[in-house]
Structure formats: structure tokens, C-alpha cells
Backbone as a printed PyTorch tensor [residue, N CA C, xyz], in Angstrom:
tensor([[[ -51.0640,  -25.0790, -252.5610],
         [ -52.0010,  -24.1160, -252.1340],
         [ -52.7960,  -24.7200, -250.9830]],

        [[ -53.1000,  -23.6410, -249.8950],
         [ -53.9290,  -24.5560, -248.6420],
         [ -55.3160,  -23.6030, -249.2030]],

        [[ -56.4180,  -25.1970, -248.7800],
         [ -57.6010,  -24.8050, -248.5500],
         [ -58.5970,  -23.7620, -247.6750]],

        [[ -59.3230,  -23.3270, -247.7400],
         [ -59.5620,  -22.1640, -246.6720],
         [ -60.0720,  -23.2560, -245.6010]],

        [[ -60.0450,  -22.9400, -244.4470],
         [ -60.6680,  -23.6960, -243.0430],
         [ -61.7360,  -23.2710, -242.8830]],

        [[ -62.9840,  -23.7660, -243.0630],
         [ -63.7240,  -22.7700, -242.0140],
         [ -64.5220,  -23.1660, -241.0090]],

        [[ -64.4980,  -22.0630, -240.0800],
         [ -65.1180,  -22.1580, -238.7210],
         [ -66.0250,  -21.7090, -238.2190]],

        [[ -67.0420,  -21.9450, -237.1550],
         [ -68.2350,  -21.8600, -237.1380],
         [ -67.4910,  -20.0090, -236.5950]],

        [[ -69.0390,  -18.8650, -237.0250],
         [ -68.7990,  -17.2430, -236.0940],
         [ -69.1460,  -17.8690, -234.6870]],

        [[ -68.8490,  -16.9720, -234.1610],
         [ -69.1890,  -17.1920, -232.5090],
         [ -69.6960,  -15.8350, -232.6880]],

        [[ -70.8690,  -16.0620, -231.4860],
         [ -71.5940,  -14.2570, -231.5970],
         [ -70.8720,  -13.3310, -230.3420]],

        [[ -70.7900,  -12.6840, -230.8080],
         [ -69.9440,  -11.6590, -230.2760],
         [ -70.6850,  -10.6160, -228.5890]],

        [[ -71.9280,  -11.5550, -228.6550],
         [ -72.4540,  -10.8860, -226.9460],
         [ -72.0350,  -11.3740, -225.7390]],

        [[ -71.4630,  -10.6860, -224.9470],
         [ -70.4790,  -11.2940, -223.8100],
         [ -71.7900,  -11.4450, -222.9800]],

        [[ -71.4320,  -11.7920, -221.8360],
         [ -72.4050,  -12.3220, -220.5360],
         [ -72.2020,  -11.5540, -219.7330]],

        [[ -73.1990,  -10.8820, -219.0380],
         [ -73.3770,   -9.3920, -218.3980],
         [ -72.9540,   -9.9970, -216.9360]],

        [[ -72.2470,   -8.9580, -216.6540],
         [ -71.3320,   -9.5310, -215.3630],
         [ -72.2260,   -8.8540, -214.2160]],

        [[ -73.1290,   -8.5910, -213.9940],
         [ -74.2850,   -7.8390, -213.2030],
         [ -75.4500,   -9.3450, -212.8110]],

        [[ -75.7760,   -9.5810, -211.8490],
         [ -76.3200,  -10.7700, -211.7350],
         [ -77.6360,  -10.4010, -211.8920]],

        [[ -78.6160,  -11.2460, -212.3550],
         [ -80.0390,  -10.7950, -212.1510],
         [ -80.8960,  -10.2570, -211.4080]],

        [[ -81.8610,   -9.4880, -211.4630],
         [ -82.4070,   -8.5070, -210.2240],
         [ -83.4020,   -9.7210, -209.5210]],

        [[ -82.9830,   -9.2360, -208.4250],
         [ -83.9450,  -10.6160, -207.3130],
         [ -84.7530,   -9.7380, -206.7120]],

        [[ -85.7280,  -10.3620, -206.2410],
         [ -87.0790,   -9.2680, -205.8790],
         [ -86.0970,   -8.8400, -204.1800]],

        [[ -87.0700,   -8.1250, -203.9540],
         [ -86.6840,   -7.2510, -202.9780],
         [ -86.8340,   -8.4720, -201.7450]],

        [[ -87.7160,   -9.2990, -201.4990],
         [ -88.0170,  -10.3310, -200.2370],
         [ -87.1350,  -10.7640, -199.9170]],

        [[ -86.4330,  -11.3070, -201.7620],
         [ -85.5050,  -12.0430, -201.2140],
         [ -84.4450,  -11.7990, -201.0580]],

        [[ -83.5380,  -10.2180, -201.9050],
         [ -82.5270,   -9.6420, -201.1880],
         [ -81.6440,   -9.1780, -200.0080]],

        [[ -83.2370,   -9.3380, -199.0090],
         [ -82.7140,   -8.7380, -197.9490],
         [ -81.7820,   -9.5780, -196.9330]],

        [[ -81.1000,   -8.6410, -196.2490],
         [ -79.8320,   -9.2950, -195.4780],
         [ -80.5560,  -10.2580, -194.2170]],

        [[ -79.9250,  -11.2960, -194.4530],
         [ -80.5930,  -11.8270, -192.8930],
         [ -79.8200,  -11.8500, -191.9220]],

        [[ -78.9370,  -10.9150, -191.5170],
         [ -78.6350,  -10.3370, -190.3220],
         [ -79.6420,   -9.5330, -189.5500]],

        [[ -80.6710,   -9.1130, -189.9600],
         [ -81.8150,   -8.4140, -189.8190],
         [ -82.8170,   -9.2750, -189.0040]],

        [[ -82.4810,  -10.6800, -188.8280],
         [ -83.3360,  -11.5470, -188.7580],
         [ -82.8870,  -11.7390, -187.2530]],

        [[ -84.0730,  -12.7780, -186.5410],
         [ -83.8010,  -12.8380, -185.2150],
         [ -83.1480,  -13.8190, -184.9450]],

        [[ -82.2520,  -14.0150, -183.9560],
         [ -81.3870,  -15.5510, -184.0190],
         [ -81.9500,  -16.2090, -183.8850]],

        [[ -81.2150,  -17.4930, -184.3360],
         [ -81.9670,  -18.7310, -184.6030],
         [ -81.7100,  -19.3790, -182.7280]],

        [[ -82.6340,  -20.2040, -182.4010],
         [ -82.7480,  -20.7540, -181.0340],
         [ -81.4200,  -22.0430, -180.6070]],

        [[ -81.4650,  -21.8980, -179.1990],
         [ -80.3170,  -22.9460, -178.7630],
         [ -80.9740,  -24.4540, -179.0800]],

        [[ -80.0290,  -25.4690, -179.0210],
         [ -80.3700,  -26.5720, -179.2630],
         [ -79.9050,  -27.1690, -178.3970]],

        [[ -79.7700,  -28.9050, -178.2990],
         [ -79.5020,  -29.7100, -177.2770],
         [ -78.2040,  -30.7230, -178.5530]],

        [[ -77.1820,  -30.8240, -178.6200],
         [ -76.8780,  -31.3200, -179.7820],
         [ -75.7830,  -32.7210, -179.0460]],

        [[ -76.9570,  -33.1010, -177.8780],
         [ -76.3910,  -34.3100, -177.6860],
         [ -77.6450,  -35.1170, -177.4030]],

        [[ -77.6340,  -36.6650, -176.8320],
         [ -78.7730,  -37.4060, -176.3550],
         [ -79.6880,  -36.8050, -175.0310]],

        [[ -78.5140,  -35.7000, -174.1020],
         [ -78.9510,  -35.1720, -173.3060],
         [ -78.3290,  -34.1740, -172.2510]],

        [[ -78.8050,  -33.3040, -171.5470],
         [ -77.9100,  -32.6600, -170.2010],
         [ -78.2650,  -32.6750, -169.5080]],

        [[ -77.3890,  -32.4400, -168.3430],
         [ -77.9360,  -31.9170, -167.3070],
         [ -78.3700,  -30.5530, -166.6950]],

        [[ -79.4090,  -30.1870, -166.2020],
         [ -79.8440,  -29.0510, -165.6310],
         [ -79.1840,  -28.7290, -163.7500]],

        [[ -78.3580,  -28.2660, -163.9080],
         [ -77.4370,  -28.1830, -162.4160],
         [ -77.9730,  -27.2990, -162.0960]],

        [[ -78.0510,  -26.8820, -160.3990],
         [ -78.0490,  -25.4150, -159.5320],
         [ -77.1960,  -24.7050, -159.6100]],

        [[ -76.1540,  -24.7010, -160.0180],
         [ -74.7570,  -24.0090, -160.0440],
         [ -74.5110,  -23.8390, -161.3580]],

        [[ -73.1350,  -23.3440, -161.8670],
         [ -72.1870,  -23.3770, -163.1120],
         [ -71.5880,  -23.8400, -162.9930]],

        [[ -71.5230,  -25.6190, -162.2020],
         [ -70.1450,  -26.7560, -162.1060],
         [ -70.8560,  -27.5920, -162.2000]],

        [[ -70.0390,  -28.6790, -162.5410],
         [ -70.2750,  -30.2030, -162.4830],
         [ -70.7060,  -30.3320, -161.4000]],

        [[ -69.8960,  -30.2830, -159.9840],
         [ -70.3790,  -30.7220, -158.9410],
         [ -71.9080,  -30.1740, -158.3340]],

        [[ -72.1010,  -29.4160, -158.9290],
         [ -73.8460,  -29.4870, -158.1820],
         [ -74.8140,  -30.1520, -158.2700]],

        [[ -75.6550,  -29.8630, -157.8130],
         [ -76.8610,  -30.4320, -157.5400],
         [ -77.5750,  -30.4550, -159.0370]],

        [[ -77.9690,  -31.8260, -159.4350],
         [ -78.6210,  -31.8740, -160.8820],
         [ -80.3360,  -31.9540, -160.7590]],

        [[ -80.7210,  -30.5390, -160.9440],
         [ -82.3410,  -30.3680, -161.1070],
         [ -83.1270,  -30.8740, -162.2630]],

        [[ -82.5670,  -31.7400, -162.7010],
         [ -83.2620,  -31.8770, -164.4140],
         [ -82.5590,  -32.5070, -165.5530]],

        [[ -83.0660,  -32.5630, -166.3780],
         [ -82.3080,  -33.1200, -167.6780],
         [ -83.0670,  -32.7060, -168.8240]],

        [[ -82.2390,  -32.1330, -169.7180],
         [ -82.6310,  -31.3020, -171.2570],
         [ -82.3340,  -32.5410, -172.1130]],

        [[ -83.5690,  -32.6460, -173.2640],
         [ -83.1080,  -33.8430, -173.5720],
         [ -83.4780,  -33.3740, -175.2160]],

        [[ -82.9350,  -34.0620, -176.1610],
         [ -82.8010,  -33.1890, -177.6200],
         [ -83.7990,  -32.5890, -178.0390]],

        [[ -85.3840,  -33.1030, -177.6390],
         [ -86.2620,  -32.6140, -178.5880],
         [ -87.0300,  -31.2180, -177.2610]],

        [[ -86.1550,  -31.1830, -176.4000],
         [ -87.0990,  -30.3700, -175.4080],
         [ -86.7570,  -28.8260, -175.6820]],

        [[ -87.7780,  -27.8730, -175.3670],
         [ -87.1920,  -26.5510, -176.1580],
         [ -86.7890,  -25.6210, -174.7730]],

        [[ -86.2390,  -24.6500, -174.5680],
         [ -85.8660,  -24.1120, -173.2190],
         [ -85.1540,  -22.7380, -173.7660]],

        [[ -85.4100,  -21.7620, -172.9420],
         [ -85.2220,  -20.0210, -172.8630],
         [ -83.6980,  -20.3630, -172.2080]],

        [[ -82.9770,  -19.4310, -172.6660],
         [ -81.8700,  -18.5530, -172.5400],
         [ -81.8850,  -17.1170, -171.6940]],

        [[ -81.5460,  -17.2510, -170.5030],
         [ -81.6090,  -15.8700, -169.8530],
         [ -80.0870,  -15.0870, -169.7910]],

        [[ -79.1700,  -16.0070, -169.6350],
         [ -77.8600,  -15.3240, -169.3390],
         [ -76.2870,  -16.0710, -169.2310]],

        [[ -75.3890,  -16.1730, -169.3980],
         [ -74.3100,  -16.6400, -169.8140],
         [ -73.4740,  -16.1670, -168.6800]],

        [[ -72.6320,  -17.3540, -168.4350],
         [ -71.6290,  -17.0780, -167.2550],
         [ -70.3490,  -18.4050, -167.8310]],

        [[ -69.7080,  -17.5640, -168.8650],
         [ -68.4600,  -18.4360, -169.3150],
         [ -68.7210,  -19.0620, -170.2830]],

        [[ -68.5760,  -20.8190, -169.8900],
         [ -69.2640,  -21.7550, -170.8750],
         [ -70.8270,  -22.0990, -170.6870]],

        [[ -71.3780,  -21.6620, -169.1530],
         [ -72.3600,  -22.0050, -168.6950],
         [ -73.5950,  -21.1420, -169.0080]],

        [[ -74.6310,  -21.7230, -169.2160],
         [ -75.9790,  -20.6210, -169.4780],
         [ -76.7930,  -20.9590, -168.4990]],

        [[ -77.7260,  -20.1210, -168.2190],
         [ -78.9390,  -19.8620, -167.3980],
         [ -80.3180,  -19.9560, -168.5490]],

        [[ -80.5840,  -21.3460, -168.2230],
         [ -82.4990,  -21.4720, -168.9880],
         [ -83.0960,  -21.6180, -168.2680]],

        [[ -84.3680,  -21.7290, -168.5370],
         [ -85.2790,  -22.2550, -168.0970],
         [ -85.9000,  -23.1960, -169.2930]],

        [[ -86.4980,  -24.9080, -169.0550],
         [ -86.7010,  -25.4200, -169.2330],
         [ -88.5240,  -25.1270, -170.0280]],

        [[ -88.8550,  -25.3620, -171.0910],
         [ -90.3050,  -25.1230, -170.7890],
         [ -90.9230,  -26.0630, -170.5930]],

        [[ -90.5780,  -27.2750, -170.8690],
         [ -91.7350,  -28.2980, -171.1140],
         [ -91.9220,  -28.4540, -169.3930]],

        [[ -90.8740,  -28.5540, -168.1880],
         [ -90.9670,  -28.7700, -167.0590],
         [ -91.2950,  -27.0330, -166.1050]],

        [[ -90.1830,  -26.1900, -166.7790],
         [ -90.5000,  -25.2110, -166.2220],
         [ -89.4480,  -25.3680, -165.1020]],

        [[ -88.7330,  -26.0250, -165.1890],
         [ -87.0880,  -26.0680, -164.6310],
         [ -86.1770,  -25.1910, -165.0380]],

        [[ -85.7940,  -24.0830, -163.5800],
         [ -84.4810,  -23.2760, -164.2580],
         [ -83.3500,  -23.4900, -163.6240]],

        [[ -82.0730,  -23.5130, -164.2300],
         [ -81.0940,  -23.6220, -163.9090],
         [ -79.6060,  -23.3150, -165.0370]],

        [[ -78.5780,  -24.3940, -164.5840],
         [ -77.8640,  -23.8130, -165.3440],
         [ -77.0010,  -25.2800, -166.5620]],

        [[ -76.8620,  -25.2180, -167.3490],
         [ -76.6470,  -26.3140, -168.3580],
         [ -75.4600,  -25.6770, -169.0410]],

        [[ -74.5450,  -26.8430, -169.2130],
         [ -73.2370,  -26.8110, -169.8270],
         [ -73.3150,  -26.2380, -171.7610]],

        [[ -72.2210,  -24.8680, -172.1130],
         [ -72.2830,  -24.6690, -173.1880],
         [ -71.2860,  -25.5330, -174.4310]],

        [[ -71.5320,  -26.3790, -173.6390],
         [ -70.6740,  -27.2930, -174.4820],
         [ -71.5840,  -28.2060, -175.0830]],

        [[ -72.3150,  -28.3470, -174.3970],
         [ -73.4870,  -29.7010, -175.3340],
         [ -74.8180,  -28.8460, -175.6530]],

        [[ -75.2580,  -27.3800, -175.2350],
         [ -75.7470,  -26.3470, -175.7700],
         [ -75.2260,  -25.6070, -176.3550]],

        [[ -76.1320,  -24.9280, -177.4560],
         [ -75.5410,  -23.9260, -178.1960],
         [ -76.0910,  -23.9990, -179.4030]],

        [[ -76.2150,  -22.6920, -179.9590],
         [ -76.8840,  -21.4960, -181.0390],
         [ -76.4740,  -22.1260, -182.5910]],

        [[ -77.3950,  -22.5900, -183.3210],
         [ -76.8740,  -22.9840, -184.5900],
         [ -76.6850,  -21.5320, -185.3300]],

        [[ -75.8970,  -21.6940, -186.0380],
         [ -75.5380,  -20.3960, -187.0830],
         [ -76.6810,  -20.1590, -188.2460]],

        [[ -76.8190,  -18.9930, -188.4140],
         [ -77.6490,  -19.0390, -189.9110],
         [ -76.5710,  -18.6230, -190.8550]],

        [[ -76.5360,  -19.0260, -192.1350],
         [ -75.6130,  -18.5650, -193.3710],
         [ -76.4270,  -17.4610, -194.0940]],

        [[ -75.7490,  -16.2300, -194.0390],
         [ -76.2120,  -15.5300, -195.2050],
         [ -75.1130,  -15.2190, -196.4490]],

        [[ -75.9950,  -15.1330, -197.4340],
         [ -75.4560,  -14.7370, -198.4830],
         [ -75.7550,  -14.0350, -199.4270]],

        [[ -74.6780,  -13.1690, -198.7720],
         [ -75.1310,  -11.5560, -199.7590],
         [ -74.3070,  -11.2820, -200.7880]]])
């Protein structure tokens, strides 16, 4: 004759597949939001007169300096500098827009 086994019940309430209600602040989409600013994501650039290497270098953007975005021509952008107040044009290769992550 076998003995009975016994085993612990398990309770029988499943886990609600609906995630918890998050307040409204923090639901919202941040696509809504304003882009985040260009950066300098090297030791430094150059500020040229042109959209080539070969021009004339008015300046130098250097990581911690902050500078406006007026307009895009390829890889090349058009800032202006604020801390000097230098405008010109700087390579989009060592500038450029960090991403924000949302998650909705």
C-alpha cells in the first residue's frame, strides 16, 4: 500500500496581467518633450567659415561649451557659439543630438 504524499495548496490567484496605474505625470509620452540639446562628444572642434575642412577655422567648440543650432547642410551644421558668440559651421560628426529613451 503507498502512503498518501502530501503537498503544500498553492492559492489559486493568478497575477493580473494589467500593470499598475501610474499617475498621470508620469505616463506621459516623452515624445511631447523638447529635444534634448547638441553636444561636443569629443576633446574638441573646429568652428570653420564654410562646410569643408579646408576653410578658414573661426573658433573651437570645446566639450563643456554650449552653442545654438540654426541649420544643417549634410553632415555639417550652422551654430553659433555662446560663450564667444562665434558663428559658423562645425562638423556633424563630432556634433550631435543625444537621444532620449522613452518608454511607453
Amino acid at each position: 500500500m503507498l502512503g498518501a504524499l502530501a503537498l503544500p495548496v498553492l492559492s489559486t490567484a493568478t497575477a493580473s496581467a494589467a500593470p499598475a496605474a501610474v499617475p498621470a505625470a508620469l505616463a506621459s509620452s516623452c515624445y511631447n518633450l523638447p529635444p534634448l540639446p547638441y553636444e561636443v562628444h569629443t576633446a574638441a572642434v573646429v568652428i570653420r567659415s564654410r562646410a569643408t575642412t579646408k576653410s578658414t577655422a573661426l573658433g573651437v567648440l570645446y566639450r563643456s561649451h554650449t552653442f545654438t543650432v540654426h541649420k544643417k547642410s549634410g553632415n555639417w551644421l550652422y551654430i553659433t557659439d555662446r560663450t564667444t558668440g562665434v558663428k559658423g559651421w562645425v562638423s556633424g560628426t563630432y556634433v550631435y543630438r543625444d537621444v532620449r529613451m522613452c518608454l511607453d
